[in-house]
C-alpha positions as CSV (number, residue, x, y, z in Angstrom):
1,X,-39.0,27.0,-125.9
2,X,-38.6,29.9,-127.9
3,X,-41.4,32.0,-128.9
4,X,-42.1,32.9,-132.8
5,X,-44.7,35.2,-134.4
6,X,-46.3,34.4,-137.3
7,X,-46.4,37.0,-140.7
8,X,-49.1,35.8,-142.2
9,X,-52.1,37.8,-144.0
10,X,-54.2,37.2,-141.1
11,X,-57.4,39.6,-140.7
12,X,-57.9,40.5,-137.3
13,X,-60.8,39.4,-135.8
14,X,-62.5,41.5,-133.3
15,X,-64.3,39.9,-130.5
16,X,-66.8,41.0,-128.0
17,X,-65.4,41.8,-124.5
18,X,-65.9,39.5,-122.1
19,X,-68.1,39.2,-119.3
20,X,-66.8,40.7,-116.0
21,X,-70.1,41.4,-113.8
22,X,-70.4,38.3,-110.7
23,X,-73.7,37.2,-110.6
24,X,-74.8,35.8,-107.5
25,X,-77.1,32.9,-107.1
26,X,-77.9,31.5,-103.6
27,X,-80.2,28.9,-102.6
28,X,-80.8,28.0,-99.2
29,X,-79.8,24.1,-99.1
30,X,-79.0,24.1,-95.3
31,X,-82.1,23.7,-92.6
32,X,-79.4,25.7,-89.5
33,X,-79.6,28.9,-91.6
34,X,-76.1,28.4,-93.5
35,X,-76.2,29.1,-97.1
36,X,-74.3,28.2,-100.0
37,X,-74.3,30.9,-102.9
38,X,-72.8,30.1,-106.6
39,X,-70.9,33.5,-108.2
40,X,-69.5,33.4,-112.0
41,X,-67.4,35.3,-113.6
42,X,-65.1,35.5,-116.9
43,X,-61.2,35.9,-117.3
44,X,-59.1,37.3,-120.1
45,X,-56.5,34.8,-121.1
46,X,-53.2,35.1,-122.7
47,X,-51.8,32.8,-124.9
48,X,-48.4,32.7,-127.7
49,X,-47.6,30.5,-130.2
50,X,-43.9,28.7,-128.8
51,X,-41.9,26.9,-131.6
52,X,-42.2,22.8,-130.1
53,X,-38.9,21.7,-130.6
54,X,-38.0,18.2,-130.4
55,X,-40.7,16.0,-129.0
56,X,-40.3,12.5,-127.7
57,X,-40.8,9.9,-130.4
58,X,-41.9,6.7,-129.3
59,X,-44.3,6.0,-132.1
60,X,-46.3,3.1,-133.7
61,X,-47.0,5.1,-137.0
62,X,-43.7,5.9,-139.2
63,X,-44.3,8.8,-141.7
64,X,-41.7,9.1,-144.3
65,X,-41.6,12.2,-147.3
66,X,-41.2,15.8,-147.4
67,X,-44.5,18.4,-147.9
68,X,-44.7,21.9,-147.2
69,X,-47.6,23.6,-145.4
70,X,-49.4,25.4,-147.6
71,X,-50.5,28.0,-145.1
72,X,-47.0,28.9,-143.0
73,X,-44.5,27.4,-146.0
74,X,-43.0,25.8,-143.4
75,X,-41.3,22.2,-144.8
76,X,-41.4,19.1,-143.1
77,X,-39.0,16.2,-143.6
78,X,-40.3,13.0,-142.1
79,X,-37.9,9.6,-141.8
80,X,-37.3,6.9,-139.0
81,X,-35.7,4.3,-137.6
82,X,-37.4,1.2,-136.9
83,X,-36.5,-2.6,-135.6
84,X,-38.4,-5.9,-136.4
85,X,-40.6,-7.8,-134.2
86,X,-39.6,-12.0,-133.8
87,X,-43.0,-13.5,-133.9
88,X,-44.0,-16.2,-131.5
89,X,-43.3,-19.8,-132.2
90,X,-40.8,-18.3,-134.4
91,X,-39.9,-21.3,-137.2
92,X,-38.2,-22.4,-140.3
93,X,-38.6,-26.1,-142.1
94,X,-36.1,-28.1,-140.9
95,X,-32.3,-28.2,-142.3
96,X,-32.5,-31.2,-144.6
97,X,-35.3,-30.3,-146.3
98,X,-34.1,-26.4,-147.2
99,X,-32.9,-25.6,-151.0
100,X,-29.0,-25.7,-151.0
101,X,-26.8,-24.1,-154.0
102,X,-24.3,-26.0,-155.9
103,X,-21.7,-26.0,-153.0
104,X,-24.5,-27.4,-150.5
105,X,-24.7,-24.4,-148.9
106,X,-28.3,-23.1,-147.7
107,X,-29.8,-20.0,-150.2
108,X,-32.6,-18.0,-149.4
109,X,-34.3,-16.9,-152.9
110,X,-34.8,-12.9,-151.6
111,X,-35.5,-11.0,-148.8
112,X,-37.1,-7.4,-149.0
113,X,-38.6,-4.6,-146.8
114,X,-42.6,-3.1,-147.2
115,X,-43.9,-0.1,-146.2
116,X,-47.7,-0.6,-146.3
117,X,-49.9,2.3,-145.9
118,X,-53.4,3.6,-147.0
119,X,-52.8,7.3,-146.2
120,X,-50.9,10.4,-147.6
121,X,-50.7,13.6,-147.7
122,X,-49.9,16.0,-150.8
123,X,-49.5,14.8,-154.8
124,X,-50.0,11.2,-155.7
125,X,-47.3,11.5,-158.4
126,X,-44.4,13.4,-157.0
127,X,-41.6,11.2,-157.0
128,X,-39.7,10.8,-153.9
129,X,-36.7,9.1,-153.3
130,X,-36.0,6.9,-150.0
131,X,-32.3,6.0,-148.4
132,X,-32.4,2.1,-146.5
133,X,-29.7,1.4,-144.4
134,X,-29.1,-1.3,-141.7
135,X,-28.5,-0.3,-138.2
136,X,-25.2,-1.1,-136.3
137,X,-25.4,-4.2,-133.7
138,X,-23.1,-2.4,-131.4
139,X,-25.2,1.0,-131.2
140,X,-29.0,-0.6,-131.1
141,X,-32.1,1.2,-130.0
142,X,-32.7,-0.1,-126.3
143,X,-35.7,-0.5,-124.7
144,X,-36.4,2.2,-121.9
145,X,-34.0,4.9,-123.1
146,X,-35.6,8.0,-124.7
147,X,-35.5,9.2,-128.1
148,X,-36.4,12.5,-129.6
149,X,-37.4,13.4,-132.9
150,X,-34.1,15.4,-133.3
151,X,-31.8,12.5,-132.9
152,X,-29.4,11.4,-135.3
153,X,-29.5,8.9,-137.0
154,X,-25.8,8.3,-137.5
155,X,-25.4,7.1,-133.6
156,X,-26.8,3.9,-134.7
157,X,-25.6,3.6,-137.9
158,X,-22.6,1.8,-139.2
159,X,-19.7,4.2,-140.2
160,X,-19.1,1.4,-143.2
161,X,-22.0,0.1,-144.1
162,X,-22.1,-2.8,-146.1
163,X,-24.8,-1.7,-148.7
164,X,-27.0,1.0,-149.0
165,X,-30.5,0.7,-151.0
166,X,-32.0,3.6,-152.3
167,X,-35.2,3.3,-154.4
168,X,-37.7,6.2,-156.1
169,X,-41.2,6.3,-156.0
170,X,-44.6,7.7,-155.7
171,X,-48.0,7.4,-154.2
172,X,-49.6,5.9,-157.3
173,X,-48.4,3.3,-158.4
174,X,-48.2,3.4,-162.2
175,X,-47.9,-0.2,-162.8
176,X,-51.2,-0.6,-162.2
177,X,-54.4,0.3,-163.9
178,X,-56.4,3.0,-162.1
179,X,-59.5,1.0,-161.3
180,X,-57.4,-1.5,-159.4
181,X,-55.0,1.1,-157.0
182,X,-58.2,3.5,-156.5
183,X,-60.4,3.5,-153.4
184,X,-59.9,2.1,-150.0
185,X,-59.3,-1.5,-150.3
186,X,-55.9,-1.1,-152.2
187,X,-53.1,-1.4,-149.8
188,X,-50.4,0.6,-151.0
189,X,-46.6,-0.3,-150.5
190,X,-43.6,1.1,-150.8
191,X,-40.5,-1.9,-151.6
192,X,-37.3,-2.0,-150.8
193,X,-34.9,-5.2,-152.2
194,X,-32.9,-6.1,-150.5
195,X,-29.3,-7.7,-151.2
196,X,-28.9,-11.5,-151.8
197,X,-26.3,-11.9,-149.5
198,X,-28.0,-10.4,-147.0
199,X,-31.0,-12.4,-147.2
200,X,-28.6,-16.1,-147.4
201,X,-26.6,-14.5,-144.3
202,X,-30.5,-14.5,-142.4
203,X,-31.5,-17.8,-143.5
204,X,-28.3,-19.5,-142.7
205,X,-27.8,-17.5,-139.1
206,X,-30.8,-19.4,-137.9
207,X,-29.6,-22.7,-138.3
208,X,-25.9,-21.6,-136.8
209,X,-27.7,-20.1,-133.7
210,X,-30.7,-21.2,-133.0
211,X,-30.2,-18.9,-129.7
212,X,-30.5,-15.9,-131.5
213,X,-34.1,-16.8,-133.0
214,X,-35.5,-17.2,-129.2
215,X,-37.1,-13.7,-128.7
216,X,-36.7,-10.3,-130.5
217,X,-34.0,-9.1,-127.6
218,X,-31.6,-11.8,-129.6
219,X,-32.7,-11.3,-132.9
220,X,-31.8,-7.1,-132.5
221,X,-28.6,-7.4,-131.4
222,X,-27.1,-10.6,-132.9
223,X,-28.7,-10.7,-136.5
224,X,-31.4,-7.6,-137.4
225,X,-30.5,-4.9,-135.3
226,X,-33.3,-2.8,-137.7
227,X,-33.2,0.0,-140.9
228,X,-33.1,3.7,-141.1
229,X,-35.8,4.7,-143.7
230,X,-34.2,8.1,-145.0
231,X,-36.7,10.8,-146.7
232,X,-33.6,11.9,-149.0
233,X,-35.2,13.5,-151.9
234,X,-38.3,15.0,-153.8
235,X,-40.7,17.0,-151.9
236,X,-44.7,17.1,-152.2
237,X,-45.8,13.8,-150.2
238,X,-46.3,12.3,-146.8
239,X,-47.0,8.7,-146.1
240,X,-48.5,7.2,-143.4
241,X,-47.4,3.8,-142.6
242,X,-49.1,1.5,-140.0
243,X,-47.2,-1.1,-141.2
244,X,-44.2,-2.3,-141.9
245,X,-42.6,-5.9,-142.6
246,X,-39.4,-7.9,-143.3
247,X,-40.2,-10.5,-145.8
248,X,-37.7,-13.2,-146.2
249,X,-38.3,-15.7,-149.0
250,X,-36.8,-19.5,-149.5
251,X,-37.7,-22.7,-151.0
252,X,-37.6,-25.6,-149.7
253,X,-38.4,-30.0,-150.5
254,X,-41.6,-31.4,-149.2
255,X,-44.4,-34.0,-150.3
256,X,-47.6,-33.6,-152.0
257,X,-50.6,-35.6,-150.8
258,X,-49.9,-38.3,-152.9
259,X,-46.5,-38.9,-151.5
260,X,-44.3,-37.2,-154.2
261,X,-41.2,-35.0,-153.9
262,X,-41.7,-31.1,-154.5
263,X,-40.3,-28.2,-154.0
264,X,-42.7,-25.4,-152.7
265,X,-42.0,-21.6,-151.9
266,X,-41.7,-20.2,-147.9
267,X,-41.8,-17.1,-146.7
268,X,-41.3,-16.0,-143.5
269,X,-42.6,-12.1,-142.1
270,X,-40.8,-10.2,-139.1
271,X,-43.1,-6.7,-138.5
272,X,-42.3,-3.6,-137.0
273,X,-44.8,-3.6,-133.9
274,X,-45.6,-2.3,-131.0
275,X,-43.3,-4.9,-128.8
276,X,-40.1,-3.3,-130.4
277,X,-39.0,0.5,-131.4
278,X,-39.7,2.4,-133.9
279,X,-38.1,6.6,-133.6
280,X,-39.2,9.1,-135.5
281,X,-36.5,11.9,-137.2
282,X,-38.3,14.9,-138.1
283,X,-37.1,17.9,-139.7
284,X,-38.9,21.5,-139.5
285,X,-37.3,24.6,-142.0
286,X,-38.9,27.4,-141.4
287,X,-38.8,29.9,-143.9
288,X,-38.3,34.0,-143.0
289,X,-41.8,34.6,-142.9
290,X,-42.2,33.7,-139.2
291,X,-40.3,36.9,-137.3
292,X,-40.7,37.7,-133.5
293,X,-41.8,41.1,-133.9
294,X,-45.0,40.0,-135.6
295,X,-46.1,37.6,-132.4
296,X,-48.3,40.1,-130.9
297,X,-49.8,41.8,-133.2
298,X,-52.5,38.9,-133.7
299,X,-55.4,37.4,-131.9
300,X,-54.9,34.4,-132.5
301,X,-51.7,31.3,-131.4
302,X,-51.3,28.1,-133.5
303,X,-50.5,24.5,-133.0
304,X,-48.7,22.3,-135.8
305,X,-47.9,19.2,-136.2
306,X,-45.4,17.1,-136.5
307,X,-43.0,18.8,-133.5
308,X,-43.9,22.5,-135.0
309,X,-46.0,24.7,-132.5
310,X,-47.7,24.7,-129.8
311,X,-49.9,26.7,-127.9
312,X,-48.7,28.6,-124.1
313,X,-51.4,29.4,-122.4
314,X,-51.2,31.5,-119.3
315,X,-53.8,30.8,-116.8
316,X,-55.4,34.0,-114.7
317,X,-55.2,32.4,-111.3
318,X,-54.2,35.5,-109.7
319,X,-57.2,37.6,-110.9
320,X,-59.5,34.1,-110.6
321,X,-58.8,34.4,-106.5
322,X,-58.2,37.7,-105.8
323,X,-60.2,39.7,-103.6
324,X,-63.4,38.7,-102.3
325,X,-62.6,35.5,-104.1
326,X,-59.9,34.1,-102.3
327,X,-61.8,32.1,-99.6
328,X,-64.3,30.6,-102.2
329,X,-64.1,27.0,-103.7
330,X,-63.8,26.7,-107.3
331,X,-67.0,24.8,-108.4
332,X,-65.9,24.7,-112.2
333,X,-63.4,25.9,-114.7
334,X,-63.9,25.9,-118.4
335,X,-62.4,27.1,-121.3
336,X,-64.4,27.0,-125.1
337,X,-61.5,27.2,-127.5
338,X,-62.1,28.5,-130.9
339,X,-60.6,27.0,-133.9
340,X,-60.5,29.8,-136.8
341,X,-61.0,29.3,-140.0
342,X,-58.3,28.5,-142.4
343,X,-57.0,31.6,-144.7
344,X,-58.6,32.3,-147.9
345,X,-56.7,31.1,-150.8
346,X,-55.3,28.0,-149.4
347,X,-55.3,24.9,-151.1
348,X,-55.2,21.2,-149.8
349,X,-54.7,22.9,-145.8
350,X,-53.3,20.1,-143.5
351,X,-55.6,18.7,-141.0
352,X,-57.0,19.6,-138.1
353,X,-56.0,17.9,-134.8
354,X,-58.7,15.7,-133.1
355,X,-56.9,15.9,-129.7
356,X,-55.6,18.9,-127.7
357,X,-53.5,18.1,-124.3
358,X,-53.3,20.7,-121.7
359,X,-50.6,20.0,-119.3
360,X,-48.4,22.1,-117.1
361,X,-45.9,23.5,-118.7
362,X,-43.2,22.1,-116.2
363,X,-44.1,18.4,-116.5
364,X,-44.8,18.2,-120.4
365,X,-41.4,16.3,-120.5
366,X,-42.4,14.0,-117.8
367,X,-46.1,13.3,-119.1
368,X,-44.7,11.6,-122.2
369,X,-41.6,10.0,-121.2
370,X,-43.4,8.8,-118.4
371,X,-46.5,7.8,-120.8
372,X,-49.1,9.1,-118.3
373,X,-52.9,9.8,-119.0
374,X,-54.3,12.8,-117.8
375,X,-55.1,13.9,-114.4
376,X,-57.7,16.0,-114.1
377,X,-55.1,17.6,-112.2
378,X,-52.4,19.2,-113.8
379,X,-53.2,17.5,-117.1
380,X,-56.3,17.3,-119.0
381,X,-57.4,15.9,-122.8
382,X,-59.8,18.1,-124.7
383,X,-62.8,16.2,-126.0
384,X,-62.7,15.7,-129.7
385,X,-62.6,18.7,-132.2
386,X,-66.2,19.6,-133.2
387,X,-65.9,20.2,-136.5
388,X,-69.6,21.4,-136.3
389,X,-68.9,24.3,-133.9
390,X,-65.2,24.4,-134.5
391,X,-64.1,24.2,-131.0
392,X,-62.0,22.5,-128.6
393,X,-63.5,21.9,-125.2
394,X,-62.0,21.7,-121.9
395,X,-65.1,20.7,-119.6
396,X,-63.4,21.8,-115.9
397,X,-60.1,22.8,-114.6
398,X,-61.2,23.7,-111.3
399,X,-58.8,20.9,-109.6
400,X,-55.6,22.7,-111.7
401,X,-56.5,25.9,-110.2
402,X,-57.2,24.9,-107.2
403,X,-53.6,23.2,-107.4
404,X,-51.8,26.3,-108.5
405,X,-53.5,28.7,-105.8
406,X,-52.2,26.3,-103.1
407,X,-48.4,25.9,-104.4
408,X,-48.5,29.5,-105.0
409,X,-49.7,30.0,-101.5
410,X,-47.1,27.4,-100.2
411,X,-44.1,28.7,-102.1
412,X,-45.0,32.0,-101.3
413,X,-45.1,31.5,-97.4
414,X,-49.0,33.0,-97.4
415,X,-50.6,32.7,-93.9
416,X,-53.9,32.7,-92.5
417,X,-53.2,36.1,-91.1
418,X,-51.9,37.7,-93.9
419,X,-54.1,40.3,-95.7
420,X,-54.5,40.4,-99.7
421,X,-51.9,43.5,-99.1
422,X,-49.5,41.1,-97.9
423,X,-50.1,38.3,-99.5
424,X,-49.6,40.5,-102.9
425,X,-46.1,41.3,-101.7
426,X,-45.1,37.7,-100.9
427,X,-47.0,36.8,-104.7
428,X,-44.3,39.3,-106.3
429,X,-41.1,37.5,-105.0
430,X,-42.2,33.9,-105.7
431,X,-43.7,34.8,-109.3
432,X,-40.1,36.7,-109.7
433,X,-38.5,33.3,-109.1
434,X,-41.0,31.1,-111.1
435,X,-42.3,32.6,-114.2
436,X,-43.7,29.7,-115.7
437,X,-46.3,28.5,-112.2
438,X,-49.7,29.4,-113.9
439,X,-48.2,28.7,-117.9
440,X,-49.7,25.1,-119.5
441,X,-49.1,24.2,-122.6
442,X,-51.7,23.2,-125.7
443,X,-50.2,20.2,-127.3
444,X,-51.5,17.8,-130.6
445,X,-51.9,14.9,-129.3
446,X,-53.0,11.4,-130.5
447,X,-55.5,9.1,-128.1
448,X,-55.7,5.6,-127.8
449,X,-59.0,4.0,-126.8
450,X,-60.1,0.7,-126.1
451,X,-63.7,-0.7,-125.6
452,X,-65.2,-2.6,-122.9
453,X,-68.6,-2.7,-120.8
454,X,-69.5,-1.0,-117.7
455,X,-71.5,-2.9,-115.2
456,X,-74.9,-2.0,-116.9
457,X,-73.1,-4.5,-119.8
458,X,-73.2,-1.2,-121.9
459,X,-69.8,-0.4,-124.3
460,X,-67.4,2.4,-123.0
461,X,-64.8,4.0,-124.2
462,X,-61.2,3.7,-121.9
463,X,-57.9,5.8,-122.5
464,X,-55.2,3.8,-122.8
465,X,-52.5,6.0,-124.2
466,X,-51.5,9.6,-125.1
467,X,-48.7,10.4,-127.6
468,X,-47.2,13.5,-129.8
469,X,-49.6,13.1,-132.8
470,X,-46.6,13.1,-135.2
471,X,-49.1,13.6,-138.6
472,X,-49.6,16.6,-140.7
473,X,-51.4,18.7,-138.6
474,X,-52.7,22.4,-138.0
475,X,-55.1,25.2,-136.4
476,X,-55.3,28.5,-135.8
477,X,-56.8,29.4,-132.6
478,X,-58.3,31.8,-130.6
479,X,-56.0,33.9,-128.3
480,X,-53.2,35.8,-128.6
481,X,-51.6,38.3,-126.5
482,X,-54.8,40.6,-126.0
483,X,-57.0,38.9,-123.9
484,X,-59.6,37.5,-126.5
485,X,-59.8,33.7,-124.7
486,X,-61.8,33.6,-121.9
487,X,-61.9,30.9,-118.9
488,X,-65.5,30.6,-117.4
489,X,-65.4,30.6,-113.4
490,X,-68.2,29.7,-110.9
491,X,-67.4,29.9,-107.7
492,X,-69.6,28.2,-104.2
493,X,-69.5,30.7,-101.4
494,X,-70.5,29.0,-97.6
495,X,-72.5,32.0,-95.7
496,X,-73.1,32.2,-92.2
C-alpha cells in the first residue's frame, strides 16, 4: 500500500495531551495474603491515511455511475459484472402449447434486463449513459476463484460480441409525474432491451436442451454466461442496486375456465442473487491535490469508500509492556476513535461508514478471501458509528496485544533470563526484519446480521458476514502522525 497525504484546507485541531501517570488500585481479593492490583495508563498512537487499492469484490449490491467526492475531488467510476440465478423448479409451458411464427418456429415476444434500486447518490437528473454486454461462455466467472475490483472486464468478454446495448438515463424518471416516482414506495429501474434474437435463441435453447435448464452451473456456461453493466458516460450519480433481473417474455395457447382457446402472456424472471456472482469494477482518479509531502502535517487519517483509503494504525505494544510492565496481564485495551467533523463549505458530503474493521495488517487479504468474522484476536468490528458522540468504539484489544507481545517475544528469541537490556537488543533485529508486526489496518466495512433467540427466548443479534462496504463512503478521523489517538490500558498485577 502506498501512503498519500491529503491537501486539504484542514484546520488543525489541537488536543489535550494524554494521560501518562499509572494509577494503582489494589484490592485485597486473596485470604493467603496475595494481592491483585489494577494499573492504567494511556498511549500515543500513530496512524496514516494508505491509498486501499484493489479490494476483493464478492458483492451482493452492484453500484453503477460516476460521482465525485465533494470533499477530496476524488472521482469514482462504479460498474460490474454479474450472472443470473436459475430458480428452483425452473419451468416453461410445454412445447405444443408455445406461440410459433410463420415458419413454426418457437418466438419469444422480448426479453430485457432491470436494475432495480431505491438508493443514489448525487443529482436526480444528470444523465448517465450505461454499456450492456454479454459475457463469453468460454471465459465465465467461476465459483471459488477471487476477484478484485481492479479486474478487467475484457477477460470475460467476447472479443466479437454479437451486440452491444447502450441506453441513457437518469435517477428520475421523467415519464412519470412527480407524485407517483417521489417517496419510498417507488421502485426505481433502470432497463435495458434486449435484442429479439437473443431472447428467441433463450426460449428455444430450453426446449433443445433441457440439460442446460437443470441448475444455474448449466445455465452459465451453456446459454447465460451473465452481462457486464459498463458506467461509460456522464458523471454526477451513483446507484444502488439490490436487485437485478432477466426478464424473458412469451405467449403462449391455453383455456379459460369455460373451456375456450386463448392466448395469454408468460414471463419468466432469472435474478442476480446471492447463489451466483456478481464482481464489482471500480475506478478511483485522484486528482493532484493529494501529494505525499502533505501526509504529516495533519492530525487527522481518513477512510473512503469504495476501495479509496484506509486507515494504518500502528499499535504501541512496545511502550504498553515495557518496563515494569512487562510481567503484567493486560486486563483491557480500548481505543475511542473520533470522527471529525466534515469541512465547512461542503455540500451533499458522502456518508459516514457504520462499520470499521480492525484487522492485522498481514492477514487483511486472508480475512476476506477467506470470508472470516472477527476474532477478538487479531481482528475485531467496531460497534456502530454513534452519530451522537461521533465516535467509533473498539471495546478491548487486550487479546491482540497480548498476541503481538508473544510473537514478538517468540520471533525475537526473548528468554526468561533476559533483562529489558537484552531483550531491547533482540526487539531491534526482529522489528528490522518485520516492519509491519504491531501495524493493523482500519477498514469500511459492511455487516451482516441475522436475528434469533437466546435461551431466555429473547431476540439477538448474530454476525453472519463481513464485506468491503463498496458504497459511497467517508470520514475524517482522529490521528495522524503526532500522537493525538490514544489506546486506554489497565493492567492486573499478582503481588506476593
Amino acid at each position: 500500500m502506498n501512503k498519500i497525504s491529503l491537501a486539504l484546507v484542514l484546520s488543525a485541531l489541537a488536543l489535550s495531551a494524554c494521560d501518562d501517570d499509572t494509577s494503582l488500585i489494589g484490592m485485597d481479593i486473596m485470604p493467603e495474603g496475595d494481592q491483585v492490583s489494577a494499573a492504567s495508563k494511556s498511549y500515543h498512537i500513530r496512524t496514516a491515511t494508505v491509498e486501499a487499492g484493489a479490494v476483493y469484490a464478492s458483492t451482493s449490491t452492484c453500484y453503477l455511475g460516476s460521482v465525485i467526492d465533494p470533499e477530496m475531488r476524488i472521482r469514482t467510476t462504479s460498474s460490474f459484472l454479474a450472472q443470473f440465478h436459475l430458480p428452483d423448479n425452473f419451468k416453461l409451458p410445454a412445447k405444443e402449447l408455445m406461440v410459433k411464427d410463420n415458419a413454426g418456429e418457437l418466438v419469444a415476444d422480448s426479453c430485457d434486463l432491470r436494475l432495480y434500486f431505491d438508493q443514489y447518490y448525487g443529482d436526480s437528473l444528470a444523465t448517465m449513459k450505461l454499456n450492456v454486454q454479454e459475457l463469453s461462455k468460454e471465459r465465465v466467472l467461476e465459483e471459488g476463484k477471487k476477484y478484485y475490483t481492479d479486474l478487467n472486464p475484457a477477460d470475460f468478454l467476447n472479443p466479437q460480441p454479437e451486440w452491444k446495448k447502450s441506453v441513457a438515463y437518469a435517477v428520475k424518471d421523467l415519464s412519470r409525474p412527480s407524485n407517483q416516482t417521489d417517496g419510498s414506495t417507488y421502485y426505481r429501474q433502470v432497463v435495458v432491451k434486449l435484442p429479439k434474437e437473443y431472447a428467441n435463441r433463450l426460449l428455444r435453447s430450453y426446449y433443445e436442451h433441457p440439460e442446460y435448464f437443470k441448475n444455474s452451473y448449466q445455465f452459465i456456461h451453456n446459454i447465460c454466461p451473465g452481462f457486464y453493466f459498463e458506467s461509460a458516460g456522464g458523471v454526477g450519480s451513483m446507484i444502488t442496486s439490490k436487485m437485478m433481473a432477466m426478464n424473458l417474455y412469451f405467449s403462449y395457447h391455453t383455456k379459460t375456465e369455460a373451456g375456450k382457446d386463448t392466448i395469454v402472456d408468460g414471463m419468466q424472471r432469472f435474478g442476480a442473487t446471492e447463489e451466483v456472482i456478481q464482481c464489482t469494477k471500480l475506478g478511483n482518479d485522484y486528482p493532484g491535490s493529494l501529494s505525499l509531502d502533505d501526509l504529516d502535517k495533519v492530525h487527522s487519517s481518513y477512510v473512503k469508500t469504495p476501495a479509496g483509503l484506509l486507515t494504518e494504525m500502528a499499535l504501541p505494544v512496545a511502550e504498553i509492556i515495557a518496563g515494569e510492565h512487562y510481567t503484567d496481564s493486560i486486563s483491557q485495551a480500548k481505543i475511542t476513535l473520533r470522527k471529525y467533523n466534515t469541512v465547512a463549505g461542503v455540500k451533499n458530503p458522502f456518508a459516514v461508514p457504520k462499520y470499521l474493521l480492525m484487522v492485522r495488517k498481514e492477514k487483511m487479504k486472508d480475512f476476506f478471501e477467506k470470508k472470516e468474522l472477527p476474532n477478538g484476536k487479531s481482528s475485531y468490528l467496531s460497534a456502530a458509528f454513534d452519530p451522537i458522540v461521533n465516535t467509533y468504539f473498539f471495546a478491548n484489544l487486550s487479546q491482540l496485544v497480548t498476541e503481538l507481545k508473544m510473537e514478538r517475544d517468540q520471533g525475537a528469541g526473548v528468554t526468561r533470563d533476559d533483562d529489558e537490556a537484552a531483550r531491547n537488543r533482540k526487539y531491534a533485529v526482529w522489528e528490522a526484519q518485520h516492519p509491519d508486526w504491531n501495524k493493523v489496518m482500519l477498514v469500511p466495512v459492511t455487516a451482516f446480521y441475522t436475528q434469533t433467540t437466546n435461551y431466555y427466548g429473547q431476540p439477538i443479534q448474530v454476525l453472519q458476514e463481513v464485506r468491503h462496504d463498496l458504497g459511497l463512503g467517508s470520514a475524517r478521523l482522529e490521528g495522524g502522525n503526532f500522537g493525538d489517538l490514544k489506546m486506554d490500558v489497565v493492567y492486573s498485577r499478582l503481588n506476593r
